[in-house]
Steps between C-alpha positions, in 0.01 A plus 500: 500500500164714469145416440607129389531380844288591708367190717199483823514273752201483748311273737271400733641340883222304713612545839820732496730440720595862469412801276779491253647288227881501456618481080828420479789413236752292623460521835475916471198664586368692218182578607226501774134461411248558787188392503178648509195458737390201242859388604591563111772654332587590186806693295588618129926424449538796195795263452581158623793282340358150429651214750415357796385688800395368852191648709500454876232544755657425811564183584473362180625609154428344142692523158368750217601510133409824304543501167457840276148658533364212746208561708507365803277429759512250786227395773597281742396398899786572745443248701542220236732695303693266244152307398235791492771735265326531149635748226255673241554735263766544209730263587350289725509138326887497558489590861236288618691208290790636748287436832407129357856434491538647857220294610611164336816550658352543834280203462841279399681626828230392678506194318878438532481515884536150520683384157777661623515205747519266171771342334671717198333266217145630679572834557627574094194320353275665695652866445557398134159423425373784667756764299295307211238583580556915538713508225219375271262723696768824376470349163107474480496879627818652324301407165155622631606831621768596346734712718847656483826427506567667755245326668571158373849576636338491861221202469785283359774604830194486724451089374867417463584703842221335735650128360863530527417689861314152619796285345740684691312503813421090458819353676536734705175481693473122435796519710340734733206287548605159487867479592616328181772673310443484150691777391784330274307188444254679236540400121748694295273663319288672822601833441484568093260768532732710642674569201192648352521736753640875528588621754613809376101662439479814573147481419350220789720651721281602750234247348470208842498175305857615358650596843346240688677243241834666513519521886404136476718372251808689677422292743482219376834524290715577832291156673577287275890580513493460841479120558379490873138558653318742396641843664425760265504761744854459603745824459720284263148449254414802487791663457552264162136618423627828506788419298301297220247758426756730538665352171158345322322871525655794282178688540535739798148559613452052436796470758410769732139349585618104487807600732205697703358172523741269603601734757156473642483162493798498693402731737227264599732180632600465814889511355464839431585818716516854407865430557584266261715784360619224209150479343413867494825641419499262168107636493576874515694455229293335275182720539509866399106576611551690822134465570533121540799509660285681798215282519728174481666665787169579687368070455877456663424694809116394527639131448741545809215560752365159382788331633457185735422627866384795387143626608276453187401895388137529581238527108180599484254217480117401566352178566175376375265725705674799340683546818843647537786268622800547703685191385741490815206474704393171291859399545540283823641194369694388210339649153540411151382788302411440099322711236288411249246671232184403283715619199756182613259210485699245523765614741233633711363092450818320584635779755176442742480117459868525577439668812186206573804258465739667743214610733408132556865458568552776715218553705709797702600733218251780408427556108425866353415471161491935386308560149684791367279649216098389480277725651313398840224357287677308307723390758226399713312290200794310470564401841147406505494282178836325538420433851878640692482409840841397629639887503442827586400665205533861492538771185794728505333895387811645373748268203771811478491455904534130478754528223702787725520314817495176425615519173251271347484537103343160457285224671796231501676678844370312850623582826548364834465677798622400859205481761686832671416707152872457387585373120622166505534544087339716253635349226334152409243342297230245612639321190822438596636115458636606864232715653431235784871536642442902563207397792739280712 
């Protein structure tokens, strides 16, 4: 290896969350920058092997590509991560081309909220034109900067990956959201992409877009065997999800983190308990990572004190005079807890005029909407511009303690709570074609 690749990466963090940044290489730690009093940090690699790295300052995390001899530095506001990240240096024209495809894609989720309500024909044409539109955006840069192929490799995946995820996800939340089954309705010629797409890459394997499309599509494959309403957390469909990647993935590390996956998913219905010995039997032998075998195992026992009549484990939150809240005190009468987050704009949109819907409805329940990861400030600007007034709103302090206990990884979860401070279900979406029948 020697002098020929040596590499620096560096940076600047407004308003640390902590004092360290994490480096890692798929999903291994492989080093830990602290920061200085200027909250900066900065660190000479004698030798790093171009490829795609990941930097995480807890919560949040971001991709990095090195190639050989890049330069790297990074400044970036903590609490607006995703949009205040800029690269400079050697190398940075790729990577900040790699946060405007992060950012378009977060603008289009926002944006799909509601076409996923739309018929097929809408849905296509809108997500078609947009692909368009970034694919000629790859083409304008690829010539202008002139990158890898290594690197290439990744822009290309990180395109074709975010579509085919959305296409898989379409009739399946359509579904969700609307109650119309569309599943084996859609034109023949729906799915082509996935043929142009390997499953076997050892390289995206710990890249998000990749696993977040092959959990989907899994899913999607064993839901559109199964003819009836849409149960995809039954034992029997996940067990077949097991079985299908299971024959579709050679690679060993690809198939131990989609398995990891499903069986988290899983873990998170209502069918599920830690003794469906079927599921994890057929699991344990799939995964050969001891390490996730444990932490699937620790969700499984956190997700059994969630169970219905169970008292809801107390988190720490604060409301908006920056005091701290016991939430079973607030809890007298019956409680629909959501979450939402500035990063989210349009579920944190839809979920509170949802909740001005059903609140006009039902005068008696009690709404607590929970941001889980602006800072007070900006948590209490955003109250104040969009005007929330029909919950609660408090700010949980502590995402791993959110994530432990209540075993939140996302903003989609809502729970309702009995007036007594027992679960009624922890387990449902606002969204939910059927969310009106859980309140009777």
């Amino acid at each position: 290896m020697g002098e020929n690749h040596i590499a620096y990466f560096g940076g600047e963090i407004e308003n640390p969350k902590n004092n360290f940044v994490v480096f890692m290489k798929n999903n291994k730690v492989v080093d830990t920058f602290y920061l200085d009093k200027n909250n900066r940090f900065f660190h000479k690699f004698d030798s790093l092997t171009p490829g795609l790295y990941s930097f995480k300052h807890d919560p949040e995390y971001q991709y990095v590509f090195f190639d050989k001899n890049d330069s790297l530095m990074i400044r970036l506001n903590s609490n607006d991560f995703d949009t205040t990240l800029m690269f400079c240096g050697r190398g940075d024209e790729k990577n900040n081309f790699m946060m405007e495809l992060f950012l378009k894609d977060m603008d289009l989720k926002n944006n799909l909220f509601d076409v996923y309500e739309k018929s097929e024909k809408i849905f296509s044409k809108y997500i078609d034109s947009s692909n368009q539109n970034i694919t000629n955006l790859y083409h304008k840069r690829k010539s202008f900067i002139k990158w890898s192929e290594e690197f290439d490799q990744v822009a290309k995946a990180n395109i074709q990956l975010n579509y085919a995820y959305k296409k898989e996800v379409f009739p399946i939340v359509h579904e969700f959201k609307t109650g119309e089954n569309i599943k084996n309705s859609l034109p023949k010629s729906y799915y082509n992409y996935r043929k142009k797409i390997d499953v076997n890459q050892s390289n995206l394997l710990y890249y998000s877009p990749f696993i977040n499309y092959m959990t989907s599509m899994l899913n999607n494959v064993v839901l559109t065997n199964t003819k009836g309403y849409l149960d995809d957390m039954s034992l029997e469909n996940n067990i077949k999800k097991l079985e299908i990647a299971d024959t579709l993935i050679k690679n060993k590390h690809v198939k131990n983190l989609v398995v990891n996956n499903i069986a988290n998913m899983y873990l998170l219905s209502d069918q599920c308990s830690v003794n469906n010995g079927k599921f994890f039997t057929l699991y344990s032998k799939m995964v050969s990572d001891q390490k996730m075998k444990v932490k699937v195992m620790e969700t499984a026992s956190n997700i059994q004190k969630l169970r219905n009549n169970n008292v809801l484990p107390e988190i720490s939150v604060l409301d908006t005079n920056n005091k701290k809240v016991q939430l079973s005190e607030l809890i007298t009468k019956k409680t629909i807890i959501y979450f939402w987050t500035k990063q989210s704009e349009s579920h944190s949109f839809y979920s509170h005029k949802k909740v001005d819907e059903l609140k006009a409805k039902y005068p008696d329940i009690q709404f607590i909407a929970i941001n889980i990861n602006n800072s007070q400030e900006d948590w209490l600007k955003e109250i104040e511009i969009k005007k929330y007034v029909n919950s609660i709103e408090l700010r949980a302090i502590d995402f791993e303690e959110l994530k432990n206990k209540w075993v939140i990884n996302k903003v989609y979860r809502t729970l309702i709570i009995n007036k007594n401070g027992t679960i009624n279900n922890a387990f449902v979406s606002l969204f939910d074609a059927n969310f009106e029948s859980y309140l009777q």
